[in-house]
N, C-alpha and C positions, 0 to 999 in steps of 0.2 A: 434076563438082561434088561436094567433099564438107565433110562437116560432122562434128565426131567430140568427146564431152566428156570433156574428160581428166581433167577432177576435178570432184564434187558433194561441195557441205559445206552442213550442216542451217544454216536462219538462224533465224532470228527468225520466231514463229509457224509458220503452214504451209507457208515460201518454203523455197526452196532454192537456194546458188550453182550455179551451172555456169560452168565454166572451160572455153569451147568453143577451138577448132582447125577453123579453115576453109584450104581451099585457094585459089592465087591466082585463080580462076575465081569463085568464090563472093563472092571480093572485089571481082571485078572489077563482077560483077552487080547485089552493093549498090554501088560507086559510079556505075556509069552510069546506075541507077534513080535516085538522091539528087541526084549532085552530088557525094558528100563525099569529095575529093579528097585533104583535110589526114589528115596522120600527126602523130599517131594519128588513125585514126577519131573522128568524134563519135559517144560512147557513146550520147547522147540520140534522137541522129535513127538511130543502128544497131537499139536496142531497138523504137522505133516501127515501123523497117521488119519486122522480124525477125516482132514480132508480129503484123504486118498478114499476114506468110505465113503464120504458124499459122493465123490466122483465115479466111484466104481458103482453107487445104486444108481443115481441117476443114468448112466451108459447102458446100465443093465432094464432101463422100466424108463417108459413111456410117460411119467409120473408129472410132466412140468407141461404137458400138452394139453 
């Protein structure tokens, strides 16, 4: 599984874009967790899931200390 950002550009305030590149395995993982079968992705339910992994590693691991 991989995940790799191929470009960050400053936004607005403190955010920042990322322009990610996943592989087809990563993709396969969010759609069979979701559902979201349509091409393109739904950006709406990708972002949710995405962030629900951030949240769930960091809860899980001591990683930010």
């Amino acid at each position: 599984m991989r995940l790799e950002i191929i470009r960050e550009l400053k936004s607005k305030g403190s955010k920042v874009e990322l322009l990610l590149e996943v592989d087809s395995e990563f993709l396969e993982i969010y759609r069979s967790e979701t559902g979201d079968y349509d091409d393109p992705i739904n950006q709406e339910w990708f972002n949710e899931w995405f962030e629900g992994l951030v949240k769930y590693g960091i809860e899980g691991d001591d990683w930010l200390k």
